[in-house]
N, C-alpha and C positions, 0 to 999 in steps of 0.2 A: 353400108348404111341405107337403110327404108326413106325414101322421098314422101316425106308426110305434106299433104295438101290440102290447103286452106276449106274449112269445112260449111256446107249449106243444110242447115237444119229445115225441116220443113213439117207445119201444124197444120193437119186436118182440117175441113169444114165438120158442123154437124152432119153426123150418118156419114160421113169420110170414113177413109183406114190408110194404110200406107201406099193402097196403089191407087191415091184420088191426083198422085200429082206425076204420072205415070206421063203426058204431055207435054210435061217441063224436065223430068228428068230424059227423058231421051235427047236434049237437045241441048246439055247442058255438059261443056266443054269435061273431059277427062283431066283436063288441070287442078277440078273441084272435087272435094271429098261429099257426094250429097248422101243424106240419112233423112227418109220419109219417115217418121213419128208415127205409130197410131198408139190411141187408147185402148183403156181393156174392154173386150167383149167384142170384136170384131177382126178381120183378117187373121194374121198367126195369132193373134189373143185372143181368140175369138170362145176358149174354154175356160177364160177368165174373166170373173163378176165385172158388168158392166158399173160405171161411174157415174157417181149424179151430184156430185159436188165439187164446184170448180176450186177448191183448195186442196184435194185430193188429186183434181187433173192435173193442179200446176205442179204440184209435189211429185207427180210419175214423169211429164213430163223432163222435170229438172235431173231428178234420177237418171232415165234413160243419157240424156243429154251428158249429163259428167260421166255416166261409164263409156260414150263412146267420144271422149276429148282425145286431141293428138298433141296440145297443147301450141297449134297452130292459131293464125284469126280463123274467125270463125263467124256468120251473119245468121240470124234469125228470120224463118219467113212466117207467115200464118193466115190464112184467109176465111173473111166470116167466125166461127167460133174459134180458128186456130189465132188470130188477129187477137184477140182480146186477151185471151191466155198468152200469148206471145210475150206481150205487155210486161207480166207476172212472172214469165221462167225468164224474159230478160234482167229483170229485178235483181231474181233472187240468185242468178247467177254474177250476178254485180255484186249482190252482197261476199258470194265467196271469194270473190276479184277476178273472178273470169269475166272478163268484157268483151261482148260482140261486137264487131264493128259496125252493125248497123242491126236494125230492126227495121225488115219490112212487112207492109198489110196490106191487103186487100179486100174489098168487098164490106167492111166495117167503118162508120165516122167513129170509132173511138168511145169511151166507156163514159156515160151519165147520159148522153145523145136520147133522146123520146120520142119516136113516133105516136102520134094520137089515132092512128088509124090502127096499129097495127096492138099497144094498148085496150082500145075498143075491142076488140079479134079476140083477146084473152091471151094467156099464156100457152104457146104452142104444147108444150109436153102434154098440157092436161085439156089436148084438145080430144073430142071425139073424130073415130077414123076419118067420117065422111068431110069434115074440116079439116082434117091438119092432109086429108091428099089435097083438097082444094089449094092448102096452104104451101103446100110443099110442087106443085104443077108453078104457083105464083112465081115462085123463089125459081123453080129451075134445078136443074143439077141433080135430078134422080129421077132416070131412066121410065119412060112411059108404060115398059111393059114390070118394073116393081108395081107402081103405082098401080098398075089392071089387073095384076096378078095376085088372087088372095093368098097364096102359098108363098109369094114372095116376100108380098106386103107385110105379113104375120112374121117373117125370119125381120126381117130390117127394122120394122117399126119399133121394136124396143129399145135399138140400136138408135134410130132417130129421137125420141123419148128423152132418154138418157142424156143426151147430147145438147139439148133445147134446156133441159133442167136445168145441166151444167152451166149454160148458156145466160138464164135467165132468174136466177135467184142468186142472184147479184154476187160480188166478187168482197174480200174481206175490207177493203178500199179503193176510193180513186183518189185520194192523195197521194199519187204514186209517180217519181217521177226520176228515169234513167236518164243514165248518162251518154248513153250511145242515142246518134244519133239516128230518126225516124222517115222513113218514104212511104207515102200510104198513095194508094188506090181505088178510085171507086169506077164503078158504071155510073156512067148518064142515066141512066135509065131507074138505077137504084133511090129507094127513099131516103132523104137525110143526106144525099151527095150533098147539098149545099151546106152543108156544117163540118166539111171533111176537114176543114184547119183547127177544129175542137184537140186534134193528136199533139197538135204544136204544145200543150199545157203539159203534156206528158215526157219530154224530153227537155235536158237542161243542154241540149247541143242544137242543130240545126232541126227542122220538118220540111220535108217538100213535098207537096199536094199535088195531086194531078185526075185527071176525071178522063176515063177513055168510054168511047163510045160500047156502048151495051149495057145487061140487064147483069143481078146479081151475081150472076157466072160470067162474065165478059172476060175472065180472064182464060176462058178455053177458045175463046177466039182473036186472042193474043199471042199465043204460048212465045213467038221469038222476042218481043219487045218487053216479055216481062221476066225472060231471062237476062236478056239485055242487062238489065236493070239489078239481076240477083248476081250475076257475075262483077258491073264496075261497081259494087257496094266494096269490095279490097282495094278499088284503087284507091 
C-alpha cells in the first residue's frame, strides 16, 4: 500500500506561477504532499489564455485541486491574490465536503478592506507602464532587472495585468463564510495591517492574526517560521 500524505496546497501572488513558493517548498518536511498551483498563461501554462476573472480563477483553481486529492487533510495556503481566492476554492471545496483543515494567508487584510491611497492610484491592471513599475517596485516581489528590462517587462506584464484584473473587480461575494479554520499574516510595513482581524468575519471556526516584521513580501524573509506554521495547521 502507497503511504498517502497529508497535502499543502499553495496560491500564487499576482504575476506568480508555481515556482513563486520555491523558498518554502524546499524546507518543507517530506512528510507533506506540497502542490504549488499556478493559473493559466504562465509557467508550464504558459501556452494557455491568460485569466481575468476571478470566478474563472476560483473555478481552475478548485479543478486543479480535486484532480490532485489523496483524500488525506489537506490545508490551503495563498498570499496577496492567492489569499483572497483561497477564501473561494476553500468554499467551494466545502461545498463538495471536502474540508481543509485550515486556510492560511498572507500579505492580504481580507476581502471589502479599502485603501484610500491606493484607490486614488487607480486600478492597477489599467495602469500605464510607467505607473504600474512604479507600482509594482512599491509592492516588491518582481525582480529589478524585469522591471529594467523592456524585453522582459513586455513577456510578464500581461501576465501582471491579468492578475490585478483578477484581483481587482471584485469577487461574486463577501457574504462568505468557511468552516475551517483561519491564520492570516501581514507585514508591518504593509497598508491595512491594522484591520488584519477583518478575516475573523470569514470563518465560522477560530482566526489568529499576527503581523511580522517587513514590507508586502515579508514572507521571503521568513521562509522557516512560516512553514512552521503551514506544517502545525494538521496538528
Amino acid at each position: 500500500m502507497i503511504y498517502q500524505k497529508p497535502q499543502i496546497f499553495m496560491l500564487h501572488f499576482a504575476g506568480g506561477s508555481s515556482h513563486s513558493f520555491v523558498f518554502l517548498t524546499s524546507k518543507i518536511s517530506q512528510k507533506f504532499e506540497v502542490h504549488t498551483l499556478e493559473l493559466p498563461g504562465r509557467g508550464k501554462r504558459f501556452k494557455e489564455q491568460l485569466l481575468t476573472n476571478s470566478q474563472e480563477a476560483i473555478d481552475d483553481y478548485v479543478q486543479q485541486i480535486r484532480a490532485k486529492r489523496n483524500g488525506k487533510p489537506f490545508i490551503i495556503y495563498g498570499h496577496s491574490m492567492g489569499a483572497a481566492l483561497g477564501l473561494f476554492v476553500a468554499k467551494k471545496l466545502e461545498d463538495f465536503t471536502d474540508y481543509p483543515e485550515a486556510l492560511i494567508t498572507t500579505g492580504n487584510p481580507g476581502l471589502g478592506v479599502k485603501d484610500e491611497e491606493e484607490e486614488k492610484r487607480g486600478k492597477r491592471h489599467l495602469m500605464n507602464d510607467e505607473d504600474l513599475k512604479k507600482e509594482l517596485r512599491r509592492l516588491g516581489g518582481v525582480p529589478e532587472e524585469v522591471l529594467g528590462n523592456e524585453e522582459l517587462y513586455d513577456f510578464f506584464s500581461p501576465i501582471i495585468r491579468a492578475d490585478f484584473q483578477v484581483a481587482e473587480e471584485g469577487y461574486a461575494t463577501e457574504n462568505i463564510v468557511i468552516k475551517a479554520p483561519i491564520k492570516t499574516i501581514m507585514g508591518t510595513e504593509e497598508k491595512c495591517s491594522d484591520r488584519l482581524d477583518n478575516w475573523k468575519r470569514f470563518t465560522a471556526s477560530y482566526c489568529n492574526c499576527e503581523l511580522w516584521e517587513g514590507n508586502h513580501f515579508f514572507i521571503n524573509d521568513h521562509p522557516e517560521a512560516l512553514v512552521r506554521i503551514l506544517e502545525k495547521s494538521f496538528d
